[in-house]
N, C-alpha and C positions, 0 to 999 in steps of 0.2 A: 554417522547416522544415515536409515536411507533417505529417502524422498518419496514423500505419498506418492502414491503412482498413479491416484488417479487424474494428473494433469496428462501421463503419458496414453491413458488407458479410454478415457473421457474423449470421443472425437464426434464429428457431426451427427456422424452416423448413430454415435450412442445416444447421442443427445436426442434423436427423431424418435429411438427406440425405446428411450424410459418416457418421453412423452407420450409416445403413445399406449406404452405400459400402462402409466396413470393413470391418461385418461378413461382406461377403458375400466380399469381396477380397483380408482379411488372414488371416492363419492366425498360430499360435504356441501357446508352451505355456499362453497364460492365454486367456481369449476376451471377447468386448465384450458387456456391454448392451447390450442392443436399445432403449434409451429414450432419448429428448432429455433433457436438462435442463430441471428444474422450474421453471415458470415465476417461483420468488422467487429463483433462480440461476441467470441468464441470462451469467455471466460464464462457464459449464463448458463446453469446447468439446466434447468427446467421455471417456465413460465406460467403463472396463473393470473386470473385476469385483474386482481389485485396489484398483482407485483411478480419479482425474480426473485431466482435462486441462486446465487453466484457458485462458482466453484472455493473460492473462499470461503462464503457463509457454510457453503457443505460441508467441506474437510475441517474447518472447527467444529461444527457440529457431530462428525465422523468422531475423529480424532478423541471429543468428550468420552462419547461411549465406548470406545476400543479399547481406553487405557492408554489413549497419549499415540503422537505421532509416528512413532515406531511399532506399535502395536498397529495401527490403522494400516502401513506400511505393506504389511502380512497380507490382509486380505484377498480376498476373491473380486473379481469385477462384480459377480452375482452379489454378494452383501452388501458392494456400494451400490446395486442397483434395488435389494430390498429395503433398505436403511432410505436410501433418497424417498421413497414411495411412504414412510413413515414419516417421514423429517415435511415433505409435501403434505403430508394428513395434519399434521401438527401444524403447519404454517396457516392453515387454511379454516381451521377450528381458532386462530388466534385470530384471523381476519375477523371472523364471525361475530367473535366476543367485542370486535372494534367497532363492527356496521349496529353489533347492535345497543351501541355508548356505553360499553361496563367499565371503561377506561373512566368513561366521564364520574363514576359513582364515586361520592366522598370517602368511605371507607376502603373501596380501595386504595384510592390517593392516597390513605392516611398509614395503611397499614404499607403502602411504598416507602415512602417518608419515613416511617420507623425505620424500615428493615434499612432502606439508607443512612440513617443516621447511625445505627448501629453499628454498620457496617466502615464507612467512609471514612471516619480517624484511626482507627487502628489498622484500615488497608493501607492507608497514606503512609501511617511512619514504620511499618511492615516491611513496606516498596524501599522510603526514598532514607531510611534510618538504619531499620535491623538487618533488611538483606544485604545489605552494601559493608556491613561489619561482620556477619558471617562468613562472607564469601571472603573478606580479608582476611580472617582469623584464619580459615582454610587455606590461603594462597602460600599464606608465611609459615604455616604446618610444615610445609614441602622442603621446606629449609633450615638448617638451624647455622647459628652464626654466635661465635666468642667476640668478648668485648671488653673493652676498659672503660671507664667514667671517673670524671670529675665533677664534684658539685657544690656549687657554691648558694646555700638556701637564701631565698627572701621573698616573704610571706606575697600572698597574691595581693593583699592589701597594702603591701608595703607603702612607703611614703616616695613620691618619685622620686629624691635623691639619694634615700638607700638602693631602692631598684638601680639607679644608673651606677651607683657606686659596685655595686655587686656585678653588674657586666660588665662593667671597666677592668674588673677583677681578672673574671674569667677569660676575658679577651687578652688579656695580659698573657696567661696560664696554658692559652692555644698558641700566641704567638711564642711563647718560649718550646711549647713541644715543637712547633714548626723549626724550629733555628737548633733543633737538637739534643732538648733536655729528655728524659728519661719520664717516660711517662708514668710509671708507676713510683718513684721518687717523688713527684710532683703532687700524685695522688693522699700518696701517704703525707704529705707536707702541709697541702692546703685543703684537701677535699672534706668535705661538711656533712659526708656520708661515714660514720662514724664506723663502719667496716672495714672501709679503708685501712684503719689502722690497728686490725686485730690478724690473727692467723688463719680465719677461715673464709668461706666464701664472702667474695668482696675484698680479701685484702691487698694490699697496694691498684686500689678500682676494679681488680679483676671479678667480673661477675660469672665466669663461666662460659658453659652453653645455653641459649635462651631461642625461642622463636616467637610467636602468635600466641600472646594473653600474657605471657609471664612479667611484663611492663607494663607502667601507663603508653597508652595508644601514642601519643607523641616520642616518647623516649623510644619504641618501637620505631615507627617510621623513620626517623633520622636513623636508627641503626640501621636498618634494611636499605635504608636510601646511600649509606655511604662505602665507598667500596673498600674490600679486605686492605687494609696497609693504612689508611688514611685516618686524618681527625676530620669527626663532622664541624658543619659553625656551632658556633654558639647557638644554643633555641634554650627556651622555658617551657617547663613544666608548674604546674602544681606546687611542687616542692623548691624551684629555684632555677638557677639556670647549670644548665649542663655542657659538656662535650664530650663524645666519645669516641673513642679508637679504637675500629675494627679490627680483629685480629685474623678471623678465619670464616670462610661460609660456606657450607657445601649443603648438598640433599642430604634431607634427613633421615636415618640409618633406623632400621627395623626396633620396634618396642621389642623389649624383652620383658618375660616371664622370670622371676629369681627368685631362689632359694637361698639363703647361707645357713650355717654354723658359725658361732663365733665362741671365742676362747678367749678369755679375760685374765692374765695373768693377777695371781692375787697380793703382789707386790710389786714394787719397782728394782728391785735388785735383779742381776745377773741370774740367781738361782730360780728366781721367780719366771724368768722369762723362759729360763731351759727347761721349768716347767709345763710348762704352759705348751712348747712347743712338741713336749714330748706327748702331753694330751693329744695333739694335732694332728701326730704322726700318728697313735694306733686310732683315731677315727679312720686317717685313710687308709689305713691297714685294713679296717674293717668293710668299707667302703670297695675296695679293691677288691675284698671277698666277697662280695653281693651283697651287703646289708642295704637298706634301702635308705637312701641320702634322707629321706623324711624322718624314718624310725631313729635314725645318728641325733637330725639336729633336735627330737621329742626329747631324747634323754639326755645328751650332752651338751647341749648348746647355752652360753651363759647369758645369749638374748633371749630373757622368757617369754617376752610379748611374742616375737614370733615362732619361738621353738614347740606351744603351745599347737601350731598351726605346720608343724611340719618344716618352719625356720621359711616360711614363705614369704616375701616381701612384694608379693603385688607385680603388678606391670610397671615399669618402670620405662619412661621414655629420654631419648640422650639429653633432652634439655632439663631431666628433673635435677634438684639440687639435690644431687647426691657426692660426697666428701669424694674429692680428685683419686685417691688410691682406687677406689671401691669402684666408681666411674669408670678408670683405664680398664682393669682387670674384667668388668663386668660385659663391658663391650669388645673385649677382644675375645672372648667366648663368642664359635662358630656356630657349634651344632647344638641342639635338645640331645640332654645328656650328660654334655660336656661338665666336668669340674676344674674349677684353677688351682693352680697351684698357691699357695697360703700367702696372705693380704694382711699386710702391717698398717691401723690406722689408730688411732689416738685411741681409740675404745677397745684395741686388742687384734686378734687373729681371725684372719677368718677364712672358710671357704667358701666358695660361690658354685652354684650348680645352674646352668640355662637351663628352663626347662620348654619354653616355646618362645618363637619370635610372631612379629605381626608387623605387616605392613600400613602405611598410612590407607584406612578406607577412602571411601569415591565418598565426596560431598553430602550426597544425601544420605551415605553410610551414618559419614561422622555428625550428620545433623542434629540428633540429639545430644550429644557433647559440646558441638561447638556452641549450642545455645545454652547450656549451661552453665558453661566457660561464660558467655558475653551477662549474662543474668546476674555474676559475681563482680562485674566487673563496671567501674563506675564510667567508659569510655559510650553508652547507650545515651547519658545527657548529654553528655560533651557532644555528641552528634546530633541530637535534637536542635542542641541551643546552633548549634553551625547551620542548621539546614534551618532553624525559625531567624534567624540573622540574612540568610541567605532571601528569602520571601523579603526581608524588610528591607533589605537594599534593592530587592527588583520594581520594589512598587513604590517607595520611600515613604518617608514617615516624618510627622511634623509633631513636636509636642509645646502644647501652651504653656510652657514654664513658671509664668507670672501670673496664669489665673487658679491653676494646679497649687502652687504655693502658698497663693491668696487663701482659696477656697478650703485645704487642708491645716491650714495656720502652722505653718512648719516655725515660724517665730516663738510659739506661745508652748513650753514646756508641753505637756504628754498629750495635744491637741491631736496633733498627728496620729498616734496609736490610739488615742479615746476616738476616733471619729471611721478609723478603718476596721476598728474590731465592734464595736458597738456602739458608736451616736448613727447619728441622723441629719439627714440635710434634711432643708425647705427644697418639695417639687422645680421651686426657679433656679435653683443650684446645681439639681440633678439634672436639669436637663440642659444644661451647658454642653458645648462641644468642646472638646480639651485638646485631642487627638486624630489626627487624620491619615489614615495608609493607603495609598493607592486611590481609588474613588470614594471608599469607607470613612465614616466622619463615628467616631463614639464620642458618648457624654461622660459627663463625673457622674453619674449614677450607674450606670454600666461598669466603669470602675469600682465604685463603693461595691457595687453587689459579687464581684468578682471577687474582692478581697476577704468579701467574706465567708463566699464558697467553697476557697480554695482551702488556704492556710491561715493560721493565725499570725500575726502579722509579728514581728519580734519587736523588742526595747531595745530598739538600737536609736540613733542620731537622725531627728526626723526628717530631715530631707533623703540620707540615703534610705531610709524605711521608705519614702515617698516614692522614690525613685527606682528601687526594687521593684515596686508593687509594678511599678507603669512598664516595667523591663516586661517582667511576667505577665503583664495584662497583653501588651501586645505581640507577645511570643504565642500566645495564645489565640488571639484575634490570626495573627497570621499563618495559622494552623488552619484556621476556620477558615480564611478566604481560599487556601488551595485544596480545601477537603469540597467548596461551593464549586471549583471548577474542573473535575476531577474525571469527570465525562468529558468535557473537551482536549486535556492533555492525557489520560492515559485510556488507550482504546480495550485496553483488559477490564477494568474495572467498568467502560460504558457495557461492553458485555455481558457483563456479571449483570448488574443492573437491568440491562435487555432480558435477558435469558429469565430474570426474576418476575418483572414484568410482564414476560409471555407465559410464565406458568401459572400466573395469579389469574389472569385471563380466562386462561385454558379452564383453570379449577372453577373458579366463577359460572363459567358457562356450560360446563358439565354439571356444575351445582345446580345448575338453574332449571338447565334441559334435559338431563341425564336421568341424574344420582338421586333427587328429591322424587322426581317421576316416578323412577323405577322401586323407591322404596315407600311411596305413601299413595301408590293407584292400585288399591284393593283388586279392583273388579280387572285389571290388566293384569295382575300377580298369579291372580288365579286362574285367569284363561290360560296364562303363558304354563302353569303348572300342568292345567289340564292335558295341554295340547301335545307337551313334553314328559306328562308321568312315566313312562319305561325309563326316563332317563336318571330316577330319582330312588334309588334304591340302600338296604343296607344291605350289605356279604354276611355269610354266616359269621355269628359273634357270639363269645362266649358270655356270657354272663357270673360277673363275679359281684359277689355279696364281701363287703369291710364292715367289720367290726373297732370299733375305735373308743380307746380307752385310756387313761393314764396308768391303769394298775393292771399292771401281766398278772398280775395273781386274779382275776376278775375275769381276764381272758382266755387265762389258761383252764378256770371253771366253767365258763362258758361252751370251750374246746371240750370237755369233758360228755358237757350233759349232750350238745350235738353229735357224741361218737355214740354214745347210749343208748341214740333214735329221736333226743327232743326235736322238735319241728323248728325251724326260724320261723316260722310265724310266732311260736309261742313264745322263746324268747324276745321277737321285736312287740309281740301284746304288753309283755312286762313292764318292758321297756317305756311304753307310750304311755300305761297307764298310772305309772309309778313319777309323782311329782319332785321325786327327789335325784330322776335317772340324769345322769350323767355319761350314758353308754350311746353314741353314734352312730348308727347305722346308714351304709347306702349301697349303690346297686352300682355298677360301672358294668358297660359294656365293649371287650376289645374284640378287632377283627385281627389283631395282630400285635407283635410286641409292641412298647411304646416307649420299653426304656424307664418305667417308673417300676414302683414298687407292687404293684397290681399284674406287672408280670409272671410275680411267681405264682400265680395262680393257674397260667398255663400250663403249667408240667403236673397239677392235680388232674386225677378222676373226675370228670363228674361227682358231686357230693362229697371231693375231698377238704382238710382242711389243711391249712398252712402252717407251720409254728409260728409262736406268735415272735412279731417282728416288731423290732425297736425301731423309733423313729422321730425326730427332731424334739417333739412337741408330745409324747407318750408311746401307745403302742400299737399295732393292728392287728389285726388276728382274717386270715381268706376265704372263702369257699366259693370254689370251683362249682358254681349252680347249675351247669348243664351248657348247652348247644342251644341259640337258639338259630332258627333256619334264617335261610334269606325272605324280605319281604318288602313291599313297597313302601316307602315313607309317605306319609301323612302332609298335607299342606302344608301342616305348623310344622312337622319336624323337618321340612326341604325347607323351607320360608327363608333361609339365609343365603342356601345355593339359588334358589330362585330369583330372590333381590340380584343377585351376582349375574347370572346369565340373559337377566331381562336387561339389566344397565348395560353389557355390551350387546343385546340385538337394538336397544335404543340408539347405542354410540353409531353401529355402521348404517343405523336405516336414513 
């Protein structure tokens, strides 16, 4: 990546010379120091009597409008020095809005405060949740890695001495692989993964090739964490506890493009199979002749789902689960092109055709995949609840057990779920403190009202219903307390926030001094028109007349009586005078194509007409009404350029 250069490019001397640029060239309501930067602050780009400009604040603000720090990279010294002289007009127009209190107005406040609330929980777990799952899902792309597994299930609620019984289990099951048993013997003996012990993927624990998404997030990690040859420890999942042995890991090998044919022998006999194979051979007989490997597998291929399609099967990348024959054969094909030699797998014969490869994309390539990848994938809470866990052990957390208990009646049958889904406390109950995180104290009202916001509370055993609730109430709170501080730990986000801030400003005081000025001072709108009429003109235009109708038979009579000499005045009198007309007329004026429908009116005569032309909503019918010249606009018809050109002679005066 390079390096903005305007740290290399930026020296005293430039620094004297954009100030004095400015100050000769910008105007506003604050004004600039006429001094460089002292020479023990060599990082101040330019000074106004407010404040500075650091060379930081610059190149973020550069770097915004370039398109990022490699684009800014590019630049001319001249652009950083026009860009600075705008970036100082902006600074100085946000002063303004400051000396003159719009900061202090309640609607702005309030409309801050939205756009931050809006904002600040879905950038939090954006930052410290989803990026951090992407960028893994992407790392472990890079590699794919075969593997064995053992598992021994036991529910996440199990009772503690089934859970310990079940790890006593598996630890048994790793100490015997250690001391020399046969891993996949073992697999197939005790594992609780019920593939184990069948003939296809997964049998005796073997899963294949795998990388990034195709496991739950933990069974991943401990794969990737443990090296080729070795058993990981024991850990748990979701589903129980595991161990696995690595077999192989390398980079991951180009996606491929595939086509087959396949040939289904229609018995099991000897005869059947010489059948079958003799089919195989005049495909590639034919194939060898130039027939096109698409056209083969349309007509002869006994997979119709894909033979429909030319026997296409998609991209296919080394870790999808595709049957080991089909796998080897499929990736030992080099070139687009290329066809294999004939593939024996449970469902018959086949050929395989490459027809393009692909490499892993760059990150932001694969960014929409890999989030649709993580959007399937249920490892998004498992990392919320890690990181809302993670806040409650830095601030700590106290829960009142005994008044929680009291107050929700967890003793008295369905008191508990009658009182979270729909009773009512006494105000003196609500406002008990129950729980306290960090400096933060809540009530059981805060509770109650949560519970009802959120979800509907389940029929389950009323202290653990109690007890859920208060998990989720303060996973939530604890959300809330690093979304409140979110300016002081991440300096991206205080920016965002700044930058929003200075354009509400900006807008406000433009609104105030500007915009409203320039569009409701009659008697200034008009002088400025006066003073500028030559500048307010139309170019010669043609003038086209639409006819608009739902019925082309109506249009196309119309067309008739206008080739015969009727006048459009006489037709639009009909028109107007007739209570029952349903016929549209209007005038449109171009200086030039426009890309619509009114352009084929430009290739008529003068006086000519169009055929009539269909369109979304009925029909139109053209006529080409003649030239008219160039001429000056009208007050009212500039009235909009005018608004426009007076708001910026307001903005530089």
């Amino acid at each position: 990546m390079q390096v903005f250069r305007l740290r290399a490019l930026i020296q005293p001397t430039f620094v004297l010379f954009v100030l004095a640029l400015i100050g000769s060239g910008c105007s506003g309501p604050a004004t600039v120091q006429q001094t460089a930067a002292p020479p023990d602050d060599p990082n101040v780009v330019a000074r106004y009597t407010q404040g500075v400009i650091t060379l930081d604040d610059f190149e973020r603000a550069y770097a915004k409008t370039a398109g990022g720090r490699d684009a800014a990279a590019d630049d001319s010294l001249q652009a950083y020095v026009d860009f600075l002289e705008r970036y100082l007009d902006f600074r100085l127009k946000v002063q303004a809005a400051l000396d003159a209190g719009l900061d202090r107005d309640s609607s702005l406040q309030q409309e801050i405060a939205a756009y931050r609330e809006q904002l600040a929980r879905p950038y939090l777990l954006e930052q410290e949740v989803k990026a951090p799952l992407l960028r893994d899902l992407y790392e472990k792309k890079k590699e794919v890695l075969s593997a064995s597994h053992i598992l021994i299930r036991v529910a996440p609620d199990a009772a503690p001495e089934d859970t310990l019984a079940a790890y006593q289990k598996m630890v048994a099951l790793r100490d015997s692989v250690l001391a020399g048993a046969d891993f996949g013997e073992l697999a197939v003996r005790h594992s609780e993964d019920p593939s184990a012990q069948g003939d296809g993927l997964g049998a005796r624990g073997y899963l294949g090739y795998f990388s990034g998404g195709r496991m739950v997030k933990a069974f991943e990690d401990w794969a990737y964490r443990t090296p080729p040859g070795e058993v990981s420890p024991v850990f748990r999942t979701r589903y129980g506890y595991h161990i696995i042995q690595v077999h192989e890991r390398k980079p991951r090998p180009d996606d491929i493009h595939l086509r087959h044919i396949m040939v289904r022998p229609k018995g099991q006999t000897a005869a059947d199979t010489a059948a079958a194979l003799a089919r195989l051979d005049s495909i590639r007989t034919m194939l060898a002749a130039g027939e096109p490997f698409e056209k083969l597998a349309e007509t002869y291929s006994d997979d119709k789902g894909s033979a429909r399609n030319g026997g296409d099967l998609g991209w296919i990348s080394y870790d999808s689960p595709l049957i080991t024959p089909l796998h080897q054969a499929a990736f030992a094909l080099e070139n687009p092109g290329d066809v294999s030699e004939p593939v024996l797998t449970r469902f018959g014969y086949h050929l395989l055709k490459l027809d393009e490869r692909r490499s892993l994309p760059s990150f932001e390539e694969d960014l929409p995949n890999l989030e649709k990848t993580l959007a399937r994938l249920p490892r998004s809470n498992d990392a919320q609840k890690a990181f809302t866990r993670g806040i409650r052990e830095r601030l700590g957390v106290t829960v009142d057990s005994a008044l929680v208990e009291r107050v929700f009646a967890v003793d008295q049958g369905d008191s508990t779920f009658y009182l979270l889904s729909r009773g009512s406390l006494p105000d003196s109950l609500r406002a008990l403190p129950f729980a306290t995180m960090g400096q933060a104290t809540y009530t059981v009202g805060a509770l109650l009202d949560f519970a009802r916001s959120k979800t509907s509370p389940r029929r389950i055993d009323n202290r653990r219903l109690l007890y859920d609730t208060i998990d989720r109430f303060l996973d939530d709170r604890a959300i809330d307390l690093e979304v409140s501080a979110l300016e002081e730990r991440d300096p991206t986000f205080r920016e965002t926030m700044q930058e929003f801030r200075d354009g509400l400003l900006l807008f406000r005081l433009m609104e105030d001094s500007v915009w409203t000025v320039a569009s409701t001072d009659s008697a200034g709108l008009y002088a400025y028109y006066q003073a500028h009429a030559d500048a307010y003109w139309f170019p010669e235009r043609t003038r086209v007349i639409a006819f608009h109708h739902r019925s082309d038979s109506l249009l196309n009579a119309l067309k008739a009586r206008m080739e015969a000499g009727e006048s459009v005045a006489t037709i639009a009198r009909e028109a107007y005078e007739d209570p029952l007309n349903t016929l549209r007329i209007d005038t449109t004026y171009l200086s030039g194509p426009t890309n619509s429908v009114y352009d084929r009116a430009l290739d008529l005569p003068a006086g000519g007409l169009s055929d009539v032309i269909s369109q979304a909503k009925g029909f139109v019918l053209l006529r080409n009404d003649g030239l008219e010249p160039p001429r000056a606009k009208t007050f009212e018809e500039a009235r909009a350029e005018v608004i426009n050109d007076y708001q910026q002679e307001l903005e530089q005066a």
